[in-house]
N, C-alpha and C positions, 0 to 999 in steps of 0.2 A: 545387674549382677545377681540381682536375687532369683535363687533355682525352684523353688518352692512357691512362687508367685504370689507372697505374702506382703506385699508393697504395691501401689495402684497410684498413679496419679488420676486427681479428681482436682477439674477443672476450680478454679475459685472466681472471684472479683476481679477486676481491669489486665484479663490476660495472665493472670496468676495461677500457678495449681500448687496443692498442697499433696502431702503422701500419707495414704491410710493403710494401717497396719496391720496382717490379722495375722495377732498371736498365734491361735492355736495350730497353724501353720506352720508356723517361722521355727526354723531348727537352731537357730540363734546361733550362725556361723562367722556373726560379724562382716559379712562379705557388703553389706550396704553402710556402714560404717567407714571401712577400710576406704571404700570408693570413693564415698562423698566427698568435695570441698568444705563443706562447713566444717567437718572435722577438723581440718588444717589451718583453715585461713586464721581465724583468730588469733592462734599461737607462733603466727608466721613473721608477724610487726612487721616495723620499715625503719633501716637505718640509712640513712643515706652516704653511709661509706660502700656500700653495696656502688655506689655508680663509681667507685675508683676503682673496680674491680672490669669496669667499659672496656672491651679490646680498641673500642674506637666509635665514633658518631660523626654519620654524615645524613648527607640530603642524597635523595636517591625519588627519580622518575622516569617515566615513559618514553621513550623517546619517540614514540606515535601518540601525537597532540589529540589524536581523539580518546585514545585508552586516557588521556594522560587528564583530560579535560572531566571525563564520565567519572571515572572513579572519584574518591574521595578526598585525596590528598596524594596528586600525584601517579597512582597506579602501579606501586611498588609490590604490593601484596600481590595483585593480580599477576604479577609477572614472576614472581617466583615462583609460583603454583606453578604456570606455565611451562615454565625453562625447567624446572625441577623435572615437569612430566616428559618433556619434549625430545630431551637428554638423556633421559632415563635413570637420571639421579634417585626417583624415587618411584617406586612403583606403581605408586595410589597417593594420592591428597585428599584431605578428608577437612573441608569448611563449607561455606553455607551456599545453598542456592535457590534464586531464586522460585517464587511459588505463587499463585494466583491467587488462591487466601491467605486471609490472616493466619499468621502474624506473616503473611510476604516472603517467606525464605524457611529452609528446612536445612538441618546439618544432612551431608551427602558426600559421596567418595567422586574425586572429580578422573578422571581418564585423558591419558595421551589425544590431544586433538578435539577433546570438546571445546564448545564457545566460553570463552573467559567474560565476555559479555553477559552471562547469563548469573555472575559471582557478584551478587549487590554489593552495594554500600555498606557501611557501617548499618547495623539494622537498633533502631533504640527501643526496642521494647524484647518482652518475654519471648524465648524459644528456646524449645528444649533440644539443643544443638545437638545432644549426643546421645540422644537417643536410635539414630540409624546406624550408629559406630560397632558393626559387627562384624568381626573377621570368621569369615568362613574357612580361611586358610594360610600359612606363615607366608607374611611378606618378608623381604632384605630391605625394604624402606618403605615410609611411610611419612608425608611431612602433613603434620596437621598444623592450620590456622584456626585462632580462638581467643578469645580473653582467655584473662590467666586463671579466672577459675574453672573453665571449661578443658583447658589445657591439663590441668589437674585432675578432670575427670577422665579427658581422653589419655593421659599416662596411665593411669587405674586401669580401664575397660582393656587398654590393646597387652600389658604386662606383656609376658613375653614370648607373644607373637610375633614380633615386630624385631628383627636384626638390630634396624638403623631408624631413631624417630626422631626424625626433624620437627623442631616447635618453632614456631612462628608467633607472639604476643600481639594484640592488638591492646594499646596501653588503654586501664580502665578504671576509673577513679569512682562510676555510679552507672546504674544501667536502671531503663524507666520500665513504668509499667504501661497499661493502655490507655493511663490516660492523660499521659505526655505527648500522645500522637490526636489525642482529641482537642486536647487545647490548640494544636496546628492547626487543624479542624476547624474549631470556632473560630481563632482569627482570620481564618479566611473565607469565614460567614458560609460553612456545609452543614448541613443538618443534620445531624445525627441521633435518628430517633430510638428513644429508648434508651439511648447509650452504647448500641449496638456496633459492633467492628463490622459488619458485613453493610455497614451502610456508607462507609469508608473504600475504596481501590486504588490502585494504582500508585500506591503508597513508595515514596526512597526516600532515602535520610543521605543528604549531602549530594555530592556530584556536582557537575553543570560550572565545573569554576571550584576557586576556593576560597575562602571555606563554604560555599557553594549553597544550596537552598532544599527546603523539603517542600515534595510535591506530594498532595494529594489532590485526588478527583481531576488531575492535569492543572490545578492550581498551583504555584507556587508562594513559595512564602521565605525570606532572604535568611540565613541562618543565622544569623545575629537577632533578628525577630521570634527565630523559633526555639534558639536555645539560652537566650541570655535568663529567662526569669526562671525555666525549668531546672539548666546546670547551675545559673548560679546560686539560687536558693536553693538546690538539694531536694526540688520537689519531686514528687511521685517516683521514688526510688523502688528500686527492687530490693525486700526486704535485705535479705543475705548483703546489700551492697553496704550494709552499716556498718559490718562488721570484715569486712575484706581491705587489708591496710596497707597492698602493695600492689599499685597498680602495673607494674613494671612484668610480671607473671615471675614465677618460681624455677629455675635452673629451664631457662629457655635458650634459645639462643640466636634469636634477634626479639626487639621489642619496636612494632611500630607505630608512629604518635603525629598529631598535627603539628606543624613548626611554627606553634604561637611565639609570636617577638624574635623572630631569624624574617620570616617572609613577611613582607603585606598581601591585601588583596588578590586573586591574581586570575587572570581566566583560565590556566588550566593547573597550577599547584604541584607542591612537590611533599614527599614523604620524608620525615625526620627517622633516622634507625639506629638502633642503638644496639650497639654487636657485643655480645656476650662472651662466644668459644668460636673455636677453629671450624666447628660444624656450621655455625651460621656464617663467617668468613666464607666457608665454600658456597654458600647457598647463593651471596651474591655476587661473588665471582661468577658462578656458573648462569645468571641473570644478565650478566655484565654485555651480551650482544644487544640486549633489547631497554636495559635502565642506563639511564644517561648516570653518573655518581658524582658529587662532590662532595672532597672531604672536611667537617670541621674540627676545630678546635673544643676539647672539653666545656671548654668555656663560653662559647658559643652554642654548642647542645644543650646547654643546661639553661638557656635562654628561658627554651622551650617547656620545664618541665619546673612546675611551682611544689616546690620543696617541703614551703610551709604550709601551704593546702593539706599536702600528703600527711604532713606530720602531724595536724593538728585532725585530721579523718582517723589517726591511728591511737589520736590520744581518749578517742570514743568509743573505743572498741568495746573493752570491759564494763565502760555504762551501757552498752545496748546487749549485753549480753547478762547483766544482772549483777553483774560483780562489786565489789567495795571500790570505791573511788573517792578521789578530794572533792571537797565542797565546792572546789573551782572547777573542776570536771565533771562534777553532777551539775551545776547550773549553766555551764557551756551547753552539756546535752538536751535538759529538758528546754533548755532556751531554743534550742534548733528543734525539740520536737514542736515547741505552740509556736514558736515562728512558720514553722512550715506549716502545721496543722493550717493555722489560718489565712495562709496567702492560697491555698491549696483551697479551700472553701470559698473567697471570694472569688477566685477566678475561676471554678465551676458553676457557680450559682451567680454571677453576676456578668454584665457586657462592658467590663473599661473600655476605653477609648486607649488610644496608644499611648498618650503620656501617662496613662495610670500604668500600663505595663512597663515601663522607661521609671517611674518611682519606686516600685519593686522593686526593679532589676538593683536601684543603684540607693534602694534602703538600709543603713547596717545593720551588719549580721550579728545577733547575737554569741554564736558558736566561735565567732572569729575573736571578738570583744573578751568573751571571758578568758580565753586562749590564750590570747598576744601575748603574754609574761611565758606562757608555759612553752609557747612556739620556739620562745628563746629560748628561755632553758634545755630542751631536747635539742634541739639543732648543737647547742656547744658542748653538751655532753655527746653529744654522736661524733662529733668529730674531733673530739679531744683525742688524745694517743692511747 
């Protein structure tokens, strides 16, 4: 957004960049502001009467066991990109695609008749998705897939260029940095010297089944191995993901999510979606030759989606951002920082054996511990009248 070229990313540590700024430049038009997520997310909260605002929740997949098996959960995403382009519901789609280096995937404008094969997985580490997002010329539609704070930047970048912008959410509760792909890595005994990404290939997160496995170097590694001590201790996060308190995305209109406690195990998995407006209503309508659907019950989607997780991420917000908070919200947060801090140093610097990662995984949380009272309390006030 910035005209005056006063803004630069400048790579950092584990896949990370920061932005440097030169004043004397910057005409101070606000336009990098205005754009940014971090401006919003914070002020955004999570109330969970937001999901009684759901037009509907169902399960939704492939009805080609190979799309259905590769993807992530199902192959729902994949195929609205697809039928959207195919139909000509939308002119251009704009999500991630695959790329032979690091970080493996690049944001890109996908076309009528390209290979949907080529739209990876869920990807868990740094990209800067929307940095190819430039309209050369007004489209009548445009459907972009994204986390929801990516979503928030591609509404910024396309303003109003765009007729008709279809959002797609992919639900996102923390996003890793590079070296949540290295600890894959070391469990599966690759060397990685120096610490270097380029000594790493062949890198996907999920597919092959559900909830499926991450392969590196052609190794794989089961996802319950690869993500139990990463997601469930909150390790090697992407900064900004401290402070973003709604994984569902902002005025989207579909959100889609693994259907943890609806499905088990399965060899080829199915996509939870959770329908917003009448624009995402069309989106799988218009899908509906090639996803099989079934519809649930609120009450049955909400299986899927840990409430109190959300609300107790959102009651941290203002400690990681520096603000006044309770004494029970300041020692919940510093408690998740030297918790993490230090499972995050042993398990860089040390080779457990797999029961030491299975004690981890299922040691308790300090973050959750000082919470519990306060979990309740927001939940009843959110849904009080």
């Amino acid at each position: 957004m910035c005209k005056t070229g006063s803004l630069k990313n400048v790579p950092a540590p584990h896949g990370l960049f920061t932005i440097t700024w030169q004043e004397e430049s910057c005409s101070h038009c606000l336009s990098c502001i205005r754009v940014c997520p971090a401006y919003y997310l914070p002020e955004a909260g999570f109330d969970p009467r937001k999901l009684d605002g759901a037009l509907g929740f169902l399960l939704a997949f492939a009805g080609n066991e190979q799309i259905r098996r590769q993807a992530s959960s199902g192959g729902a995403g994949r195929l609205l990109v697809k039928t959207a382009l195919s139909t000509g519901m939308a002119d251009l789609a704009y999500t991630l695609k695959k790329d032979a280096s690091c970080p493996w995937a690049e944001g890109g404008f996908w076309q009528k008749g390209e290979d949907i094969s080529q739209m990876p997985n869920s990807m868990y580490l740094p990209i800067l998705v929307m940095k190819n997002l430039v309209l050369k010329q007004r489209l009548k539609s445009l459907l972009i897939v994204g986390t929801p704070c990516q979503l928030l930047a591609a509404e910024a970048l396309v303003g109003k260029k765009v007729d008709r912008l279809y959002k797609v959410a992919i639900y996102c509760k923390q996003q890793k940095d590079f070296r949540a792909t290295k600890y894959c890595a070391k469990r599966l005994n690759i060397p990685i010297l120096k610490g270097h990404a380029e000594d790493i290939h062949n890198v996907s997160y999920r597919g092959d089944g559900w909830p499926g496995k991450v392969t590196v170097n052609q190794s794989s590694l089961a996802w319950e191995q690869a993500a139990g001590v990463p997601f469930g201790k909150r390790l090697w996060r992407v900064p900004g993901c401290r402070f973003c308190p709604d994984a569902f995305g902002f005025n989207v209109d579909l959100t889609l999510l693994d259907p943890w406690g609806i499905r088990q195990e399965n060899a080829l998995g199915e996509t939870l979606v959770v329908v917003w407006t009448r624009q995402g209503q069309e989106l799988l309508q218009n899908a509906s030759g090639e996803l099989q659907i079934e519809n649930l019950t609120p009450e049955e989607g909400l299986k899927a989606i840990n409430i109190g997780d959300m609300l107790q991420k959102a009651a941290l917000v203002n400690y990681y951002l520096g603000r006044s908070v309770s004494l029970r919200t300041w020692l919940a947060g510093r408690g998740e920082e030297i918790q993490g801090s230090f499972y995050e140093t042993i398990l860089e610097y040390l080779n457990l054996p797999t029961l030491g990662h299975k004690l981890i995984a299922h040691a308790p949380d300090l973050r959750n511990m000082f919470l519990h009272g306060l979990r309740s309390h927001i939940g009843r006030k959110s849904t009080s009248p």
